[in-house]
N, CA, C and O atoms as a GROMACS GRO file, in nm:
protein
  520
    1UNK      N    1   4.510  -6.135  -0.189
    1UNK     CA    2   4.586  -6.022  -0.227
    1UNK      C    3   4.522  -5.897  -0.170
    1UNK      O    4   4.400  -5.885  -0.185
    2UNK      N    5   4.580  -5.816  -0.116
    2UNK     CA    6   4.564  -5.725  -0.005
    2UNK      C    7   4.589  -5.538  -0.146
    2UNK      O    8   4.685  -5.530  -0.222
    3UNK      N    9   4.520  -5.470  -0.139
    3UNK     CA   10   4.550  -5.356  -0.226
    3UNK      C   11   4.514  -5.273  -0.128
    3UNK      O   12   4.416  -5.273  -0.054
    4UNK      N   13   4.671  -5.150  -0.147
    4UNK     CA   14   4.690  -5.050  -0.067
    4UNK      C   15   4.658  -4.946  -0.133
    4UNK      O   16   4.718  -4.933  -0.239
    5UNK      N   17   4.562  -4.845  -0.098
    5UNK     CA   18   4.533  -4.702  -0.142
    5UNK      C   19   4.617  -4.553  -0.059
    5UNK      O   20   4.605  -4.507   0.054
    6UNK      N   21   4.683  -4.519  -0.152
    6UNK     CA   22   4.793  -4.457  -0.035
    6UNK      C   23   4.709  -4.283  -0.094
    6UNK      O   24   4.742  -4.225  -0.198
    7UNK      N   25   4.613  -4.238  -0.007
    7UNK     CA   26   4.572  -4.090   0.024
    7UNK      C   27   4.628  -4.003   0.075
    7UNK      O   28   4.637  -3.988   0.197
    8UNK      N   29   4.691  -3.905  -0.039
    8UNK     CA   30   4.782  -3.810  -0.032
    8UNK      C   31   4.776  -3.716   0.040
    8UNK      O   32   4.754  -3.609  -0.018
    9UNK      N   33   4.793  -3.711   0.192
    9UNK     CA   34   4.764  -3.541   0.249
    9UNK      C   35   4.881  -3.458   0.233
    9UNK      O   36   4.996  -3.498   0.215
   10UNK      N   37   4.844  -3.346   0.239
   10UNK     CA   38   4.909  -3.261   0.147
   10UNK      C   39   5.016  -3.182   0.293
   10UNK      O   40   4.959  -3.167   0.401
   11UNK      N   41   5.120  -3.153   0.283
   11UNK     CA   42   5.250  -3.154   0.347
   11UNK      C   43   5.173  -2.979   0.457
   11UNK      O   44   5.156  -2.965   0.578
   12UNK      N   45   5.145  -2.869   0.328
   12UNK     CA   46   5.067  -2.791   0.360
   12UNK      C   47   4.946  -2.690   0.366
   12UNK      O   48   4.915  -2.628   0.264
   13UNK      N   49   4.899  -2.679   0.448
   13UNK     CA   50   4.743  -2.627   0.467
   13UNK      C   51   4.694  -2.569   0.324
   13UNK      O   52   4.742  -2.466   0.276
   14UNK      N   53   4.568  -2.664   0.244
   14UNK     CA   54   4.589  -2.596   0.152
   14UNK      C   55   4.478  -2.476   0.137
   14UNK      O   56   4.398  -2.484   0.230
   15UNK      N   57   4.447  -2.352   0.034
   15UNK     CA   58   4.401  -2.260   0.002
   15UNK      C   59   4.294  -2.268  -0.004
   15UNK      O   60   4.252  -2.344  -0.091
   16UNK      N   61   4.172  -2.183   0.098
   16UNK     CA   62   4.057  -2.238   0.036
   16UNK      C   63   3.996  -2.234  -0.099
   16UNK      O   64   4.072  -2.167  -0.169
   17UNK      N   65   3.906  -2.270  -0.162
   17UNK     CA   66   3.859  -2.286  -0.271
   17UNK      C   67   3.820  -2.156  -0.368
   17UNK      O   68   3.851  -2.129  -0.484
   18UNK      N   69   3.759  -2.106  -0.294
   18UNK     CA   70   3.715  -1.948  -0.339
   18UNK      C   71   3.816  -1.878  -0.230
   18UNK      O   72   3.807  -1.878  -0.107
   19UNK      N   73   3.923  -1.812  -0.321
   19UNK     CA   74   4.042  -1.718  -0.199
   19UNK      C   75   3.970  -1.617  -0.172
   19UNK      O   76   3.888  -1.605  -0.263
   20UNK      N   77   3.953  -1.513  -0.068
   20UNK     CA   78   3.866  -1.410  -0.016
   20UNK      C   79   3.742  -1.416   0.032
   20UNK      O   80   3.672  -1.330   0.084
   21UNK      N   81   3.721  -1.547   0.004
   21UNK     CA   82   3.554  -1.587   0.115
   21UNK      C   83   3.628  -1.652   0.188
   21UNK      O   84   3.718  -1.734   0.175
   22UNK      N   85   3.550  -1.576   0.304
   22UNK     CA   86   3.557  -1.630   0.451
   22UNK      C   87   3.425  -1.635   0.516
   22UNK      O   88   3.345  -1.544   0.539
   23UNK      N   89   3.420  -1.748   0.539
   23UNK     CA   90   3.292  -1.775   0.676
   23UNK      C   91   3.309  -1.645   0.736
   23UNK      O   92   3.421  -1.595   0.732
   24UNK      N   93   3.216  -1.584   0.788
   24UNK     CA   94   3.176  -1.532   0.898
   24UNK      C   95   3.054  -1.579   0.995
   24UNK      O   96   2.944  -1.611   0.951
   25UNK      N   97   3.079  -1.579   1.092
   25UNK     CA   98   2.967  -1.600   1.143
   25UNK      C   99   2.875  -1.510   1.188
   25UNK      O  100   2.924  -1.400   1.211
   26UNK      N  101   2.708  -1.523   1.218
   26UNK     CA  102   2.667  -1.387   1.227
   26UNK      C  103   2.668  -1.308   1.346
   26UNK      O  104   2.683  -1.328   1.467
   27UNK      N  105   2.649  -1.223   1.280
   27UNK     CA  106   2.632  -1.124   1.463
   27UNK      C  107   2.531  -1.102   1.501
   27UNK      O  108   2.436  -1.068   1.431
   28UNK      N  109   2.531  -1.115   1.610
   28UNK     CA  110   2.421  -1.134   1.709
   28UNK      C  111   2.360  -0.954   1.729
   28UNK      O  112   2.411  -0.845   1.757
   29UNK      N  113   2.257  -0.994   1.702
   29UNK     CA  114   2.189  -0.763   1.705
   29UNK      C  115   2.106  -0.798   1.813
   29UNK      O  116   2.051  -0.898   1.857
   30UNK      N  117   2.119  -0.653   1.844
   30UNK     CA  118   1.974  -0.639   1.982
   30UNK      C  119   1.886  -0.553   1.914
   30UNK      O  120   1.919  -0.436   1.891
   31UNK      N  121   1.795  -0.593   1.885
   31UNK     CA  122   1.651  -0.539   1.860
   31UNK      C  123   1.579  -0.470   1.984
   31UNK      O  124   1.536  -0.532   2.082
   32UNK      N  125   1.572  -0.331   1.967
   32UNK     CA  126   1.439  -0.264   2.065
   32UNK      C  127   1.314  -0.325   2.030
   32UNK      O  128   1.268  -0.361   1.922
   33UNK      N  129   1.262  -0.327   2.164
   33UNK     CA  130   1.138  -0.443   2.109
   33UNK      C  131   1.031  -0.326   2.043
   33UNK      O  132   1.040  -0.203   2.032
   34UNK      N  133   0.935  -0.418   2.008
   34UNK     CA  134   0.851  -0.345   1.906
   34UNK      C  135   0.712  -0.251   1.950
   34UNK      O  136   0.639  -0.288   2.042
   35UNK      N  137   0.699  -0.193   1.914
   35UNK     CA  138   0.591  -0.073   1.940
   35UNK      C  139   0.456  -0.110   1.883
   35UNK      O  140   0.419  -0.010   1.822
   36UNK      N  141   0.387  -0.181   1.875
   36UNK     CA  142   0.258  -0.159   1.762
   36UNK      C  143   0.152  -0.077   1.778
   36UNK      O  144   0.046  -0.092   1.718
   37UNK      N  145   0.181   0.040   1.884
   37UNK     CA  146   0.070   0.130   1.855
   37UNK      C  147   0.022   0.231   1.753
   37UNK      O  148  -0.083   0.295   1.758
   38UNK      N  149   0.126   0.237   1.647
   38UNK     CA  150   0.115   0.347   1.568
   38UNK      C  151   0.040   0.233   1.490
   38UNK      O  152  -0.078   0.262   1.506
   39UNK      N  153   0.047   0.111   1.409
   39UNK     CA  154   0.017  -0.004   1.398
   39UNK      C  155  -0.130  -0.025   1.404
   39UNK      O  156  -0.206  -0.034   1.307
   40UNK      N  157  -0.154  -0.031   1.499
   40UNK     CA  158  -0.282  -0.047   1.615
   40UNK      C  159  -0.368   0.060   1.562
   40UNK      O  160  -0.475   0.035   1.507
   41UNK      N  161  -0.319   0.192   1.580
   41UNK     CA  162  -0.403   0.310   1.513
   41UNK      C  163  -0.393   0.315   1.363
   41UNK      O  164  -0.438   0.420   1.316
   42UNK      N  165  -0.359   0.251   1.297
   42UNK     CA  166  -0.332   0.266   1.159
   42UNK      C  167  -0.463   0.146   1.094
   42UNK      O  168  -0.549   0.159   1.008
   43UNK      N  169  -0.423   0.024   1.189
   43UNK     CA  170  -0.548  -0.066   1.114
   43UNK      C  171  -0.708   0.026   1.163
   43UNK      O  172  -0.786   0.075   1.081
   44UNK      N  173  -0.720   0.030   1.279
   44UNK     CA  174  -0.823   0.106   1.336
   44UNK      C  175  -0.879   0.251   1.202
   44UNK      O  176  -0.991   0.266   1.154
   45UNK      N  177  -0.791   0.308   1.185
   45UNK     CA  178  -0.824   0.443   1.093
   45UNK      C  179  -0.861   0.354   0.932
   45UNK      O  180  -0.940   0.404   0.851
   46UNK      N  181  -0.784   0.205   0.903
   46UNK     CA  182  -0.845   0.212   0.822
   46UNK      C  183  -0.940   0.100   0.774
   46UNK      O  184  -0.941   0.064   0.656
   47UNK      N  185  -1.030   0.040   0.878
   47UNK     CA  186  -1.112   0.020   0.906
   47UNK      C  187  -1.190   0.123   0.841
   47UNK      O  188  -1.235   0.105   0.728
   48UNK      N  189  -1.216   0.261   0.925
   48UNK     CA  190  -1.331   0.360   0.903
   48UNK      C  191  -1.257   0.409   0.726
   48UNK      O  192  -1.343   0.423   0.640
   49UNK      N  193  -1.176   0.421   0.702
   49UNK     CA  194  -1.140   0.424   0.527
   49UNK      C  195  -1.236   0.305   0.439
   49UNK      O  196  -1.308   0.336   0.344
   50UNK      N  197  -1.223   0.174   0.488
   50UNK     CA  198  -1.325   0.092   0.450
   50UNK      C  199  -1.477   0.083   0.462
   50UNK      O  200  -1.558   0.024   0.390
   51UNK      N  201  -1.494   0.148   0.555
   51UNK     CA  202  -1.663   0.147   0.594
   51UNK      C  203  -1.703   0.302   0.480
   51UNK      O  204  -1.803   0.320   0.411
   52UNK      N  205  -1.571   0.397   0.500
   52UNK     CA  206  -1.650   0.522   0.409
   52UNK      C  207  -1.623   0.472   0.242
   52UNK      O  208  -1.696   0.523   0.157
   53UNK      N  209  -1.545   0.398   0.210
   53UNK     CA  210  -1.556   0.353   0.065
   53UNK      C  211  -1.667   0.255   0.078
   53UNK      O  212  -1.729   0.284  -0.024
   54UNK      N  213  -1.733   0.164   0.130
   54UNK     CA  214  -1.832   0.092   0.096
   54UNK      C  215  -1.977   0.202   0.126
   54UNK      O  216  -2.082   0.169   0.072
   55UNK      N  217  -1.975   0.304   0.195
   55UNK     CA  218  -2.069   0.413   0.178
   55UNK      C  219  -2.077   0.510   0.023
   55UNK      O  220  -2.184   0.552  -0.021
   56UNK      N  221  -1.958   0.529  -0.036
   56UNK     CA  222  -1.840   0.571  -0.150
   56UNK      C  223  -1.981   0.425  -0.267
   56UNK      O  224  -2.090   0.449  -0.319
   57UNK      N  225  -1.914   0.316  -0.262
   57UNK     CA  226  -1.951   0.226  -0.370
   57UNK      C  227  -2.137   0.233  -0.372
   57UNK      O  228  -2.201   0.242  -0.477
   58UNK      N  229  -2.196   0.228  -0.244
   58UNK     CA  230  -2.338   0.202  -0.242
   58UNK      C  231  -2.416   0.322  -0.332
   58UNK      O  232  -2.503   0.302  -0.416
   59UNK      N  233  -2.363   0.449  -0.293
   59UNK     CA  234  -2.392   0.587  -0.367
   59UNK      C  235  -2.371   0.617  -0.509
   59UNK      O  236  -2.432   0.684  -0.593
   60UNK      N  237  -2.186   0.491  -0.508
   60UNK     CA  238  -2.207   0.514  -0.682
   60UNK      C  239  -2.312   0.387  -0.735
   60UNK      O  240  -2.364   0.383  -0.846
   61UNK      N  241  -2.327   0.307  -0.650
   61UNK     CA  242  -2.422   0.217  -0.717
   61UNK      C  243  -2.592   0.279  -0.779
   61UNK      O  244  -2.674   0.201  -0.828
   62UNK      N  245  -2.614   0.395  -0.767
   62UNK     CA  246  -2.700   0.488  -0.792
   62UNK      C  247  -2.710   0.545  -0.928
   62UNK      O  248  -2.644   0.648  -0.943
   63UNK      N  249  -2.792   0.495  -1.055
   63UNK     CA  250  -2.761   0.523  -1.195
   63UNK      C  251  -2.818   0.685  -1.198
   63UNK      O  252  -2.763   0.742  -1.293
   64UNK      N  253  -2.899   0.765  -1.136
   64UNK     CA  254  -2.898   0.875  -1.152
   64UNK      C  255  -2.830   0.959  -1.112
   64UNK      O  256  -2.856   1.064  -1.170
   65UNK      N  257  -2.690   0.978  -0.984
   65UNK     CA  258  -2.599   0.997  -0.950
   65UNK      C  259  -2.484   0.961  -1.081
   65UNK      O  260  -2.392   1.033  -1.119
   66UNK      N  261  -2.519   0.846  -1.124
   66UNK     CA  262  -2.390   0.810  -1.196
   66UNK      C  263  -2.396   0.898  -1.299
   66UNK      O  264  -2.287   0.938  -1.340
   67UNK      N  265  -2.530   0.952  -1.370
   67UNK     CA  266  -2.521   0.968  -1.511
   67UNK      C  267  -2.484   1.144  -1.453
   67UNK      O  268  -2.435   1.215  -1.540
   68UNK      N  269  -2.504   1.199  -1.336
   68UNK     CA  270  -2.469   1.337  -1.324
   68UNK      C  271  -2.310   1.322  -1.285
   68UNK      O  272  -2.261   1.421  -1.339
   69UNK      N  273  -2.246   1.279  -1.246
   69UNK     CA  274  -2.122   1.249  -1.231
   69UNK      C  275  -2.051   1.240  -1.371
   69UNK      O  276  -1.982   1.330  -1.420
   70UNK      N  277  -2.074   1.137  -1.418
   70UNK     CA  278  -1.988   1.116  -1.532
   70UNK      C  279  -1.988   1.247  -1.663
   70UNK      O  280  -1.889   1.289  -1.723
   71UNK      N  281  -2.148   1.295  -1.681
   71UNK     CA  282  -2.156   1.424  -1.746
   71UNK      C  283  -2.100   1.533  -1.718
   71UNK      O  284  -2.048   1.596  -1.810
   72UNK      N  285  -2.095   1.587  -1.576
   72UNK     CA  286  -1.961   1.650  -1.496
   72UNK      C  287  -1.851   1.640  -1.543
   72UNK      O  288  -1.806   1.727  -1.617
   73UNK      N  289  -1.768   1.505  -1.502
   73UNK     CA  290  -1.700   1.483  -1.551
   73UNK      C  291  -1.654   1.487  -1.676
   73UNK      O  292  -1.535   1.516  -1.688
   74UNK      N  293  -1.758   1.451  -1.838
   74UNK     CA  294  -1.723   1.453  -1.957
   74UNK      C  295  -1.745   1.616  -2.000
   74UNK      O  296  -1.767   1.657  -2.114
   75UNK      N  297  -1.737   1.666  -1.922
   75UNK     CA  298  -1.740   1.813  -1.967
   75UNK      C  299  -1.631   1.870  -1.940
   75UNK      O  300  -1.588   1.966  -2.003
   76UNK      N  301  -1.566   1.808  -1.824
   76UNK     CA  302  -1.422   1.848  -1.746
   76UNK      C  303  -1.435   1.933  -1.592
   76UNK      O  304  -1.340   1.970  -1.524
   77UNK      N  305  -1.590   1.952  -1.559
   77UNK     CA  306  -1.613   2.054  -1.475
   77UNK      C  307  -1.573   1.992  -1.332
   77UNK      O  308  -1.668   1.943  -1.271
   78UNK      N  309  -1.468   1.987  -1.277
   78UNK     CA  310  -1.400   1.924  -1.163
   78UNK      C  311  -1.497   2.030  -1.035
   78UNK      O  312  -1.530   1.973  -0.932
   79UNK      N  313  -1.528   2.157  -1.051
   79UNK     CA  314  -1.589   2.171  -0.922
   79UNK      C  315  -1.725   2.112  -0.911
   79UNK      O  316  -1.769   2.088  -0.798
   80UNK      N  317  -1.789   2.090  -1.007
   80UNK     CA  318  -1.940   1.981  -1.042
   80UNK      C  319  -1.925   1.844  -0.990
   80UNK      O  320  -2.029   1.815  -0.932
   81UNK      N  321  -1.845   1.756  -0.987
   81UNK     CA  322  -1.779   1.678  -0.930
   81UNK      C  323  -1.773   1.672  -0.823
   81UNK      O  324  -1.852   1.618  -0.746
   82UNK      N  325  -1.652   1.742  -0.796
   82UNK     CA  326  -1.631   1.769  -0.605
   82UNK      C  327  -1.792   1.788  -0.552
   82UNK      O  328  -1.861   1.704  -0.494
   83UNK      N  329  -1.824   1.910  -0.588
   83UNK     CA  330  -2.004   1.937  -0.577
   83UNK      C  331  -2.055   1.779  -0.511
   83UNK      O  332  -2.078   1.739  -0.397
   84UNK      N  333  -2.057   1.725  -0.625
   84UNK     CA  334  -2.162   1.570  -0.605
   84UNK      C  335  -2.125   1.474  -0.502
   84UNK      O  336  -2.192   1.414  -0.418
   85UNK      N  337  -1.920   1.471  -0.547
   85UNK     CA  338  -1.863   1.415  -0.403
   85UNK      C  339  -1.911   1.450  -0.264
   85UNK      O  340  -1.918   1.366  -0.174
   86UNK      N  341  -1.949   1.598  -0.248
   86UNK     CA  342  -1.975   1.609  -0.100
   86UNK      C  343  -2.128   1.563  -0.122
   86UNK      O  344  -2.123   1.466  -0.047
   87UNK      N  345  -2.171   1.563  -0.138
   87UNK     CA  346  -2.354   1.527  -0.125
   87UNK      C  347  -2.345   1.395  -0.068
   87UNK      O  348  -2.443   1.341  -0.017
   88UNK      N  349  -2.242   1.346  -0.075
   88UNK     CA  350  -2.274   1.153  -0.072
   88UNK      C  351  -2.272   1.175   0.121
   88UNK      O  352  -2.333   1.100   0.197
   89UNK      N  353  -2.210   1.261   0.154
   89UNK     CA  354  -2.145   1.274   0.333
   89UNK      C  355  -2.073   1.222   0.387
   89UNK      O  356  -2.101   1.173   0.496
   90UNK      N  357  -1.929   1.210   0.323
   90UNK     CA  358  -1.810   1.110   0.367
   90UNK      C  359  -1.763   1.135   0.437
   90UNK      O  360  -1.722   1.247   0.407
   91UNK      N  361  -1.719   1.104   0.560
   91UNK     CA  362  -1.674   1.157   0.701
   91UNK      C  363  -1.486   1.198   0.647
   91UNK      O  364  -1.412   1.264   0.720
   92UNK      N  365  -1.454   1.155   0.543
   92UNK     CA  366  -1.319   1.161   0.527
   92UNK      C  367  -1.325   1.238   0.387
   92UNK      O  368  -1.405   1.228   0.294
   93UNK      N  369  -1.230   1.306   0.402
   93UNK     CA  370  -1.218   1.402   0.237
   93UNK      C  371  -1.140   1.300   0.153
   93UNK      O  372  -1.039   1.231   0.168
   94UNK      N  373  -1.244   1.322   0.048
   94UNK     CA  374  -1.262   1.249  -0.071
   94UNK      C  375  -1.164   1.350  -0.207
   94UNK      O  376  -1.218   1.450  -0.254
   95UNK      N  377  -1.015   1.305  -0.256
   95UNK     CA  378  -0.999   1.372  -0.374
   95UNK      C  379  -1.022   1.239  -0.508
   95UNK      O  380  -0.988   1.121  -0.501
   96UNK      N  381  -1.101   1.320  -0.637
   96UNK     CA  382  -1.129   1.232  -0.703
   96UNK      C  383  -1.069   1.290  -0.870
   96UNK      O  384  -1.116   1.383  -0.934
   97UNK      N  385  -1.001   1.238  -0.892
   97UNK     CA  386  -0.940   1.261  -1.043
   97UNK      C  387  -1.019   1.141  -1.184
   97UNK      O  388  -1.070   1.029  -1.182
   98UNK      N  389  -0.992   1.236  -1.286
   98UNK     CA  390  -1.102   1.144  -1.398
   98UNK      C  391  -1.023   1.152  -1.522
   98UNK      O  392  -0.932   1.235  -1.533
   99UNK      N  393  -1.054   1.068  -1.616
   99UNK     CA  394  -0.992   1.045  -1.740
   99UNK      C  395  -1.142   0.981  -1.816
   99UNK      O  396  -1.239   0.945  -1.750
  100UNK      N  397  -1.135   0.977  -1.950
  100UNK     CA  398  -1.243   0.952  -2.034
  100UNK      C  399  -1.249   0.781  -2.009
  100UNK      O  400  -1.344   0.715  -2.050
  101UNK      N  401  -1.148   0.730  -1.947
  101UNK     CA  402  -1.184   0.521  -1.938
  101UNK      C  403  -1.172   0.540  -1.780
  101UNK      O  404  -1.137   0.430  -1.736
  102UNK      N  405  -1.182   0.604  -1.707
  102UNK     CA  406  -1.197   0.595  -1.541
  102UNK      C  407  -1.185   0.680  -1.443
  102UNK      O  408  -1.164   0.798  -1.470
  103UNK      N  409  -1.192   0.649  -1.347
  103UNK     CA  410  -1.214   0.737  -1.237
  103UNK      C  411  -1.165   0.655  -1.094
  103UNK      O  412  -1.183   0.544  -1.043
  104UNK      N  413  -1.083   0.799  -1.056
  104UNK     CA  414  -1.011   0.753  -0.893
  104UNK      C  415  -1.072   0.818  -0.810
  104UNK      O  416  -1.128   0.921  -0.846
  105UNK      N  417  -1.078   0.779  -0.683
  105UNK     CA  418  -1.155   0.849  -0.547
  105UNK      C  419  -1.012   0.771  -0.472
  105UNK      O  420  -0.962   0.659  -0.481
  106UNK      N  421  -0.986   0.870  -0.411
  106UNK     CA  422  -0.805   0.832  -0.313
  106UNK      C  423  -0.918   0.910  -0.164
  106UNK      O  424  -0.959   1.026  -0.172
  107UNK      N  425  -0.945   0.834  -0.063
  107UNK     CA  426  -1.002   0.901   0.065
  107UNK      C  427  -0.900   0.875   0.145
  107UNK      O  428  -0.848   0.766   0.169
  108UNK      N  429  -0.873   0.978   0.183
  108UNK     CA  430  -0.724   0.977   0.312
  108UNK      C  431  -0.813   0.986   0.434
  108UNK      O  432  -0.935   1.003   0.422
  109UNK      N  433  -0.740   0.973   0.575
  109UNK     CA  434  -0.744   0.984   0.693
  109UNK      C  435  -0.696   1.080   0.710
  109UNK      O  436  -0.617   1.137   0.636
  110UNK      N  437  -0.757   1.135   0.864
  110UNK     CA  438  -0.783   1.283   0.845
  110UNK      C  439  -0.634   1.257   0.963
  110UNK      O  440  -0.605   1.167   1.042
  111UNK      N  441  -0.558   1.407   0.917
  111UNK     CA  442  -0.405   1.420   1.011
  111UNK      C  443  -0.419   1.394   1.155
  111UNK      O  444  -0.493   1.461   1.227
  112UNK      N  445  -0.334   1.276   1.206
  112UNK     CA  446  -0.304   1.267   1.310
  112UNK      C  447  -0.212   1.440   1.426
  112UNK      O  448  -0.100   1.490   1.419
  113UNK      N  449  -0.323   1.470   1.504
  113UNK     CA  450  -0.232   1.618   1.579
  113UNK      C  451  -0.129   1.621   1.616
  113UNK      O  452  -0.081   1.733   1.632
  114UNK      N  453  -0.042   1.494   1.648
  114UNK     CA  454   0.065   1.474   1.678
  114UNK      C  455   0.150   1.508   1.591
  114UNK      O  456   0.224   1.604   1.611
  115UNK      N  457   0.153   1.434   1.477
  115UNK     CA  458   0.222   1.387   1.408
  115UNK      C  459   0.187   1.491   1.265
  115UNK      O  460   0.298   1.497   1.211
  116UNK      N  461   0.111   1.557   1.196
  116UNK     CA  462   0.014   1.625   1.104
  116UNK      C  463   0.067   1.509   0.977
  116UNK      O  464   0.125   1.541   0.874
  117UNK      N  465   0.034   1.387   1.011
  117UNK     CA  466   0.094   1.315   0.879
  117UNK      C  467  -0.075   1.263   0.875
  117UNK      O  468  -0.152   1.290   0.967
  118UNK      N  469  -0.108   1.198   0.772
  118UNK     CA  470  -0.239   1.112   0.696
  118UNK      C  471  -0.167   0.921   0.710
  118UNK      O  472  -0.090   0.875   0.626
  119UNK      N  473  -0.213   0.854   0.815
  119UNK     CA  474  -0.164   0.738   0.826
  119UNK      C  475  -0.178   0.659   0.663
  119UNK      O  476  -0.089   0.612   0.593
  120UNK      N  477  -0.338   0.670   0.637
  120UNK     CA  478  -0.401   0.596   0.561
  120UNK      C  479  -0.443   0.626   0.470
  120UNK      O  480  -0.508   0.728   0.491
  121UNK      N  481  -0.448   0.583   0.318
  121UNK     CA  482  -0.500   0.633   0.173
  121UNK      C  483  -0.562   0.485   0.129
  121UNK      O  484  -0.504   0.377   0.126
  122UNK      N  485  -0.739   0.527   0.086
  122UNK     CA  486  -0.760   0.384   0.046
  122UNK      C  487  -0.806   0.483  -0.084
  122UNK      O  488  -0.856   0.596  -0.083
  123UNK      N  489  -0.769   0.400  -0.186
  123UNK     CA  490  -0.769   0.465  -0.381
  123UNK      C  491  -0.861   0.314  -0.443
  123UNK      O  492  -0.846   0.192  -0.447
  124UNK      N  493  -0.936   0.393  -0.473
  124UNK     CA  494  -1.082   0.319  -0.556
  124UNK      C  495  -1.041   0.369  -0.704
  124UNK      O  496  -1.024   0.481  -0.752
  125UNK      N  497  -1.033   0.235  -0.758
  125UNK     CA  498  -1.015   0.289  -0.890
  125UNK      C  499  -1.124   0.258  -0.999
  125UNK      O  500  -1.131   0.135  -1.009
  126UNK      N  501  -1.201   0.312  -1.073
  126UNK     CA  502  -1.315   0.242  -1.132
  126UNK      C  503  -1.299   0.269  -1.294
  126UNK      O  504  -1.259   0.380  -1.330
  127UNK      N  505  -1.337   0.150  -1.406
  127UNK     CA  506  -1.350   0.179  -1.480
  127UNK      C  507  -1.500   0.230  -1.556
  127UNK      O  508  -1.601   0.168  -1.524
  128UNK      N  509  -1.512   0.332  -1.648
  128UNK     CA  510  -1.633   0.362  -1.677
  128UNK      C  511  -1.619   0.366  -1.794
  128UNK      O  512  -1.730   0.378  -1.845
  129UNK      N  513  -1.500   0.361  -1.909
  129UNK     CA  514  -1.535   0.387  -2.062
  129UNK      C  515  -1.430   0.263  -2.093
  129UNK      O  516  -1.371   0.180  -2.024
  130UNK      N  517  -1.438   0.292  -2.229
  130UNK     CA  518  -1.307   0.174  -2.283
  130UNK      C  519  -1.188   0.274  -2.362
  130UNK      O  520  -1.087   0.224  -2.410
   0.00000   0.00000   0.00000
């Protein structure tokens, strides 16, 4: 005995499933090729951001530095501070903001002449109270 399965195609085209999606296919873009010299000078600048924060950490690693810093600081005297910041001799200007549980040192890169923009900001953040 022979069984016939009779599969109904449908007379006409039917609707797709989701009405208003349509495949698209993509489009093809032209990309200008890429530049990496600004790139190139950006890792380079912050390289020397890294070498002046590990000059930055060795100085605060200094407990008689630390205890004139932080007393500065717990007094509020921000030019006492700055004061001590320059003593350390950071080739890059150092801004340093404080709160009673820590302390930021943000050292930027010094303005590109071209451009007068700061590529690079490396921000040390340290805790000192609770």
């Amino acid at each position: 005995m022979m069984y016939y399965y009779h599969y109904p195609y449908p007379l006409y085209p039917q609707q797709p499933a989701y009405p208003g999606y349509h495949y698209h296919y993509p489009i093809t873009r032209q990309y200008p090729p890429v530049d990496v010299n600004v790139f190139t000078k950006s890792i380079k600048s912050y390289r020397l951001l890294l070498s002046q924060g590990s000059i930055l950490l060795n100085r605060l690693d200094d407990k008689d530095f630390d205890v004139k810093l932080m007393t500065a600081a717990q007094q509020g005297n921000q030019a006492e501070v700055d004061r001590l910041m320059k003593t350390i001799g950071l080739k890059v200007p150092v801004k340093t903001t404080f709160t009673p549980t820590g302390v930021n040192f943000e050292l930027k890169t010094q303005p590109d002449p071209s451009s007068q923009m700061t590529c690079c900001t490396l921000t040390v953040n340290l805790k000192w109270g609770n």
